[in-house]
C-alpha positions in Angstrom: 4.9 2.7 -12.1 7.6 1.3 -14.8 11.0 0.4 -13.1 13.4 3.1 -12.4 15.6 3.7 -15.6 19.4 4.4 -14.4 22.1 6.5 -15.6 23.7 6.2 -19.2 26.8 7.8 -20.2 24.8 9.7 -22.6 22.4 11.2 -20.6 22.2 14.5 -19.0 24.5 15.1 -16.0 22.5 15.2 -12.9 19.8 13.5 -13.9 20.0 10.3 -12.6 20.4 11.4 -9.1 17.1 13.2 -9.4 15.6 10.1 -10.9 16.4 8.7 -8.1 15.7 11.2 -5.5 12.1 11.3 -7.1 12.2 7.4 -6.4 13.2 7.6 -3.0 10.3 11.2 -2.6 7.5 8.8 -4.1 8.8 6.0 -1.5 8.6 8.0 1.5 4.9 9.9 0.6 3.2 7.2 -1.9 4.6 3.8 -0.4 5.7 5.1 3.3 8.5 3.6 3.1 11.3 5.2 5.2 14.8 6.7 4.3 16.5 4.5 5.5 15.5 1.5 3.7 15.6 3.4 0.6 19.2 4.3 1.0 21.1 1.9 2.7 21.2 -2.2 3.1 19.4 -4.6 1.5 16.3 -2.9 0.5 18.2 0.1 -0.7 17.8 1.9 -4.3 19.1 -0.5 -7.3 20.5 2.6 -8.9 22.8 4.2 -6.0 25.3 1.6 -7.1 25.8 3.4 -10.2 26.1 7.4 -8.9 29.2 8.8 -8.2 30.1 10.3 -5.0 28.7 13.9 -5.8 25.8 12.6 -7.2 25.2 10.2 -4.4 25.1 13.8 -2.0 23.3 15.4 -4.4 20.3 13.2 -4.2 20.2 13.1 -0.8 19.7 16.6 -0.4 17.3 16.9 -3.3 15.7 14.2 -1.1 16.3 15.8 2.6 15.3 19.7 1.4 11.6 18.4 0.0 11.3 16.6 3.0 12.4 18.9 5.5 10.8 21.9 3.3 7.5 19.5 2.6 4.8 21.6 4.2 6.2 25.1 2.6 6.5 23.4 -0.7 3.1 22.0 -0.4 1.8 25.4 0.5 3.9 27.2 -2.6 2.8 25.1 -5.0 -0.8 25.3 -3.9 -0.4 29.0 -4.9 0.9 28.5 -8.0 -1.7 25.3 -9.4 -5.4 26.6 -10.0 -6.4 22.7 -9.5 -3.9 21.3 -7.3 -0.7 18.8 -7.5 -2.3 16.3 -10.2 -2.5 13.0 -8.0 -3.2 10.4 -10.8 1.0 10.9 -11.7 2.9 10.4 -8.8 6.2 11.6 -10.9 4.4 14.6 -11.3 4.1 15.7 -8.2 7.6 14.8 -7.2 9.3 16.1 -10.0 7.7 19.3 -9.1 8.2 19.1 -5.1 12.2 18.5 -5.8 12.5 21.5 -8.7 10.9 24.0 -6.6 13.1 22.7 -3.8 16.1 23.6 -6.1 14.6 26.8 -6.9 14.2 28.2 -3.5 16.8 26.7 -1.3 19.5 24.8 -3.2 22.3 26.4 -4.9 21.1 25.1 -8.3 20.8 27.9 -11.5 16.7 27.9 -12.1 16.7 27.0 -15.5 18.3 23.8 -14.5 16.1 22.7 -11.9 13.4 23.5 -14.3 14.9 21.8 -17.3 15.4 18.4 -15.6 12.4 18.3 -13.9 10.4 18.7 -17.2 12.7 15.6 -18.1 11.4 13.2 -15.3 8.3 14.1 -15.9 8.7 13.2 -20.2 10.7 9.8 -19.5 7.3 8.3 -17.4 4.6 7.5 -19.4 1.6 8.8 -16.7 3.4 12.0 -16.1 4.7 12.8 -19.7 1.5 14.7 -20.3 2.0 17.4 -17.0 5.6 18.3 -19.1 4.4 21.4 -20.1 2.6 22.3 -16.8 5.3 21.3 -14.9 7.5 24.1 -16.8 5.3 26.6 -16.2 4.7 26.2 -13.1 8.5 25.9 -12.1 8.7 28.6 -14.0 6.6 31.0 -12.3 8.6 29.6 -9.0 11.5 30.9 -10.1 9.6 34.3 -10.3 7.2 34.4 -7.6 8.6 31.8 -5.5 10.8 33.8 -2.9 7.3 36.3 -2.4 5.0 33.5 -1.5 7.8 32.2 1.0 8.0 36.1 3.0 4.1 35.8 2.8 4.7 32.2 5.2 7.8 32.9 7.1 8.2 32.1 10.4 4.9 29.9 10.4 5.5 26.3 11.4 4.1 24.4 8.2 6.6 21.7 7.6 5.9 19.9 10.9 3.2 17.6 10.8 -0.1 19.1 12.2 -0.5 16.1 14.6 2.9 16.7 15.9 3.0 20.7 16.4 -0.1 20.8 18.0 1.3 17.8 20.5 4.2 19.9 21.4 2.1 23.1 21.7 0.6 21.5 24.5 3.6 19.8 25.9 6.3 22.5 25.6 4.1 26.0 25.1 3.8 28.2 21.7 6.6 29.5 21.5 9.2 26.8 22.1 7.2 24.4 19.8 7.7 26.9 17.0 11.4 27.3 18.5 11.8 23.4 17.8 9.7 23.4 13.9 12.3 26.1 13.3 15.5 24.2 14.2 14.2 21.6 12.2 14.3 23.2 9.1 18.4 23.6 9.2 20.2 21.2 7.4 22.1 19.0 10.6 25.8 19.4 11.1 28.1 16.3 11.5 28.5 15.7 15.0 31.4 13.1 16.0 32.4 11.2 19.4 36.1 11.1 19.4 38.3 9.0 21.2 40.8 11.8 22.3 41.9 15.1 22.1 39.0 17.1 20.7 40.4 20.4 19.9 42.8 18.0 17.5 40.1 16.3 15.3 38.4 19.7 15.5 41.0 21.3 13.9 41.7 18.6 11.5 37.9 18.6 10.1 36.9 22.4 10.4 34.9 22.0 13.0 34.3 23.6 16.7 34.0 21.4 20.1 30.9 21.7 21.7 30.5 22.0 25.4 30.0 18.1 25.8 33.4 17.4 24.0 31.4 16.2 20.8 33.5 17.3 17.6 30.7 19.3 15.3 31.6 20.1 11.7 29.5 21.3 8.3 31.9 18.8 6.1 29.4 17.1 4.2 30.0 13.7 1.8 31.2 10.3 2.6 32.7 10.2 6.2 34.7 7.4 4.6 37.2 9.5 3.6 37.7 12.1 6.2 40.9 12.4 8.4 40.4 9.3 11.0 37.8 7.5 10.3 39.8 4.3 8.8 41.7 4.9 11.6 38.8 4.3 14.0 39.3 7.9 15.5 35.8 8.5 15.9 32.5 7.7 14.7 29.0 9.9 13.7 26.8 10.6 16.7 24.8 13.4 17.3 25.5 15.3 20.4 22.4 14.4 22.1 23.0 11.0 21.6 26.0 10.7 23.0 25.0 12.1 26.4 22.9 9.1 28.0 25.9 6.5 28.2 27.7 9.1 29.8 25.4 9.1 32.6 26.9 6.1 34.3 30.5 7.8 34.8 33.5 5.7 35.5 32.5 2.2 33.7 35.7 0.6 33.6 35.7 -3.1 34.5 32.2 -3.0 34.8 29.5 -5.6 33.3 27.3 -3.6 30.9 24.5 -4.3 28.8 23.6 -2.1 25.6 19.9 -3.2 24.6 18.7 -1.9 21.2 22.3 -1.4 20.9 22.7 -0.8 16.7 24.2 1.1 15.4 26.6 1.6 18.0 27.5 4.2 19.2 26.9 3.9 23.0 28.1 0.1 22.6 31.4 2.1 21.6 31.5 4.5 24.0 31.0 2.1 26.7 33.9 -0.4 25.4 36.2 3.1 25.2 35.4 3.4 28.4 37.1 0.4 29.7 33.4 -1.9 30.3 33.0 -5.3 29.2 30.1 -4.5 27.1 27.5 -7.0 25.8 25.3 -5.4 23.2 21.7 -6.8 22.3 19.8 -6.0 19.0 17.1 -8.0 17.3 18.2 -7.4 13.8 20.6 -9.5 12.2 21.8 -7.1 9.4 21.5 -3.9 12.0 24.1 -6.3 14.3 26.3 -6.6 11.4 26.5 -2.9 10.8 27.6 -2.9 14.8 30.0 -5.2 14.4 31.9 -3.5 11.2 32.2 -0.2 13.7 33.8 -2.2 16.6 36.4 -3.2 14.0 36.8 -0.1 12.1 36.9 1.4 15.9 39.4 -1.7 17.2 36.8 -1.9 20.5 35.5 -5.0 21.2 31.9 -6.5 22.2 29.9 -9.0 23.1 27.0 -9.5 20.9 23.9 -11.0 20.6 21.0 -11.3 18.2 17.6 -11.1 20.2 14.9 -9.4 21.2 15.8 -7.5 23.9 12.2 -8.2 26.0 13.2 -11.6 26.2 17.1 -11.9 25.8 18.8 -14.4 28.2 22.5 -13.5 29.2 24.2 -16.2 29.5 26.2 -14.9 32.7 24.5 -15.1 35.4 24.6 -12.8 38.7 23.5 -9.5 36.5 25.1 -6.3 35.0 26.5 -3.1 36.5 24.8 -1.3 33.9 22.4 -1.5 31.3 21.7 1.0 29.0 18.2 0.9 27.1 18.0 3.3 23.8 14.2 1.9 23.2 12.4 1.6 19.7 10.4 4.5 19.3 8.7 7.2 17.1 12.1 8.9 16.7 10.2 12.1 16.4 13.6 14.0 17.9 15.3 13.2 15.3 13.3 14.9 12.6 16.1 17.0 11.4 18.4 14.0 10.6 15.5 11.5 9.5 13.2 14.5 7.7 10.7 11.6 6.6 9.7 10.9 10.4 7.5 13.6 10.9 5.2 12.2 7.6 5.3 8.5 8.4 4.6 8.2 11.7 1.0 8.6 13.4 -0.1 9.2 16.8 -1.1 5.9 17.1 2.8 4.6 16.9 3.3 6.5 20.9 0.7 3.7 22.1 2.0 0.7 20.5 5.6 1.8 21.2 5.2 3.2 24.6 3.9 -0.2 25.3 7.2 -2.2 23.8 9.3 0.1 26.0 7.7 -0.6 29.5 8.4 -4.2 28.9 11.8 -3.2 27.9 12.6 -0.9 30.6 10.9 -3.7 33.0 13.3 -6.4 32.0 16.3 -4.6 32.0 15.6 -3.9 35.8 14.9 -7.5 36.6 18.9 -7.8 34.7 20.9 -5.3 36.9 22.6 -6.1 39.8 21.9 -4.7 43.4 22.9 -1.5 43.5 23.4 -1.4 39.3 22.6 1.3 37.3 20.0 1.8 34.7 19.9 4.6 31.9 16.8 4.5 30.1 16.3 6.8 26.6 14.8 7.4 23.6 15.7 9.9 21.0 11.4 10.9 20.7 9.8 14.2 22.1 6.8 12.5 23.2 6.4 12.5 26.9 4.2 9.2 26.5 8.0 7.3 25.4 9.9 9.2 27.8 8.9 10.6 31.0 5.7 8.5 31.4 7.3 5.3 30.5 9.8 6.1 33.7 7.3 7.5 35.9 5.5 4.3 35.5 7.8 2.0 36.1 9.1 3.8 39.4 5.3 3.7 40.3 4.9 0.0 39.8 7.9 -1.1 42.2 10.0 -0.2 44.8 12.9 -1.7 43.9 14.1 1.1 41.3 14.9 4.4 42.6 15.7 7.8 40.4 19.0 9.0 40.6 18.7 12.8 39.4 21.4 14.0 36.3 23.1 17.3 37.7 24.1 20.3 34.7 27.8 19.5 35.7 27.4 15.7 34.1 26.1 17.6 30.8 28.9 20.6 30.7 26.9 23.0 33.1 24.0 23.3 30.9 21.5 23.5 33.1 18.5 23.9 30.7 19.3 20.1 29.6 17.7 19.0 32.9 13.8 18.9 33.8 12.6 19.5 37.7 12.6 15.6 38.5 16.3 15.3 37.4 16.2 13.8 33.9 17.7 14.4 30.3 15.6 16.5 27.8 17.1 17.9 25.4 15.3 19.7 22.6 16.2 20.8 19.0 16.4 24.1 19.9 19.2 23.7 22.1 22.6 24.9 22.5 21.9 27.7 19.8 24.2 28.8 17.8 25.5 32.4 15.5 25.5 29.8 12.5 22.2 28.1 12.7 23.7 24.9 10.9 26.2 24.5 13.8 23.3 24.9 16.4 20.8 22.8 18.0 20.6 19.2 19.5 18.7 15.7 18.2 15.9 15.4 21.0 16.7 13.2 23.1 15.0 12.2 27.0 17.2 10.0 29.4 16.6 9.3 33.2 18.5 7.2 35.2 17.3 4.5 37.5 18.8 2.4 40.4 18.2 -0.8 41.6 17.8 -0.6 45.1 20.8 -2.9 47.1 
């Protein structure tokens, strides 16, 4: 494939972001690489330098909607090609994934999502020859499209097969297609706030959930919203911010945050009054951590290591450690829409793995008596429940401390039978679909026996 041209001031507006959004489509499906390397850091697209702001959000939600919609789209376009997406022109099939994703869910007139696909399509030299097939078949989207999606509705085709039938067998029918449907909504922005909730609601149109988080449909760069240079708040989804809460009262305590970038639980320990050391094995993930303790004027220890084997250099051990493991992030699906189609069932055995070890030396860290929240923002029960069960089966020294519904706003349905965090996508529903549901997160919380 040639290298991505970028934007001149002559060339048709909007066409560069869906250049690049057909980049970043190809990188996720041809190349499996994931969305966030495409769009942020080092490895990010050469050409995002040169969008402006509204471009910038409209290529990532050219690139979220095929991604989130990839199943439906696949199945609509199957209707509407008598031999199939052509596979020896990758710009092909992406140009026509994004237009039809214009067609039937963005607010984008037809004849322009038509028009510029036809024009990725004629600027790459395999693809220019689909041009004409492309129209049409946009074209015949535009027509037939809303039909062929009443024919599908309600079926769960933009999960993963591998997946839906994994939580068919974990959560039942009809809560699995409860979860593939809250995954099709577009996410709110969900913020932790350091005070006064019903305030920064207000300020940013938004409602307070039950937990305190701050949930809003404002959409573009947070850099500019009302309190973020101040250090007001920072982006975490509701679920997420749930585990580090788990320990109560943490001021003046010792705690460790292991795996701890971006964050946000480093931050909400430090607001909390802990001395906080936080652990993360990438340098450049570190550095992102460090920019939000300044921006949020909290401070931190830090160290780069891998977590397995990190050696604090205080001895005696911690309070608290809080371990938010690697794994296949398959909870948070409606944030991160490329999970679902880069990850394999074999990632829950490698990873599952990496977070016994992790989950094992954080207990050998904790004081007598300390506290130990383990979590991961996956559905599997293989990373979540498993992983704990295990561990509590292979020494007595750790003991389960059961989470009550009062530590999670009375919301009872948060909590399984053995007194742990599960929360689902489905949860906390909502009139407005785009202000309900939850990332899925699991969380239990361990003590070392004194």
């Amino acid at each position: 494939m040639p290298p991505p041209r970028f934007a001149t001031s002559s060339e048709v507006p909007g066409l560069a972001a869906r250049r690049i959004a057909a980049d970043v489509v190809d990188g996720v499906l041809h190349k499996h690489r994931t969305l966030d390397d495409q769009l942020d850091g080092t490895g990010a697209h050469p050409g995002l330098k040169q969008l402006a702001d509204r471009d910038r959000a409209l290529m990532r939600r050219l690139v979220a909607t095929t991604l989130r919609r990839l199943g439906t789209l696949g199945h609509v376009l199957s209707r509407l090609l008598d031999r199939g997406v052509p596979t020896d022109a990758p710009r092909a099939q992406s140009a026509l994934l994004i237009g039809a994703a214009q067609i039937l869910w963005m607010d984008v007139p037809d004849h322009a999502a038509v028009d510029l696909s036809v024009r990725l399509v004629q600027a790459d030299r395999r693809a220019a020859k689909y041009a004409g097939l492309v129209n049409a078949v946009l074209r015949r989207c535009a027509r037939e499209g809303a039909g062929l999606l009443d024919d599908v509705q309600g079926q769960p085709l933009d999960i993963a097969p591998w997946l839906l039938t994994r939580w068919i067998a974990h959560y039942g029918e009809a809560t699995a297609k409860t979860i593939a449907a809250a995954l099709g909504q577009e996410p709110s922005l969900d913020l932790t706030v350091k005070s006064d909730a019903a305030q920064w609601a207000a300020r940013l149109h938004g409602e307070v959930l039950p937990t305190e988080t701050v949930r809003t449909l404002l959409h573009g760069s947070v850099t500019v919203l009302p309190g973020f240079a101040e250090g007001q708040w920072w982006v975490q989804d509701a679920a997420a911010a749930l585990p580090a809460r788990l320990f109560g009262d943490v001021a003046g305590k010792t705690m460790a945050d292991l795996c701890a970038a971006p964050g946000g639980k480093t931050a909400q320990l430090a607001h909390g009054g802990a001395h906080v050391t936080a652990v993360d094995r990438s340098p450049a993930r570190m550095a992102r951590l460090k920019d939000n303790m300044t921006r949020l004027q909290l401070t931190a220890e830090t160290a780069v290591a891998d977590a397995a084997e990190w050696q604090p250099a205080a001895t005696g051990g911690f309070d608290g450690i809080l371990v938010d493991a690697p794994c296949t992030s398959t909870g948070t699906i409606r944030r991160h829409p490329d999970v679902g189609w880069l990850r394999s069932e074999a990632d829950i055995a490698a990873l599952s793995s990496v977070q016994r070890r992790l989950l094992t030396r954080a207990a050998s860290l904790l004081k007598p008596g300390g506290m130990l929240v383990y979590c991961t923002c996956s559905l599997e029960p293989e990373e979540g429940e498993q992983v704990v069960e295990s561990a509590l089966a292979d020494t007595t020294e750790l003991r389960r401390v059961p989470i009550t519904a009062n530590e999670v706003a009375g919301l009872a349905e948060l909590i399984t039978e053995a007194g742990d965090l599960r929360t689902l996508p489905c949860h906390l529903p909502h009139q407005d679909p785009r202000l309900g549901g939850l990332d899925g997160f699991y969380a239990a919380r361990l003590e070392r026996r004194p």
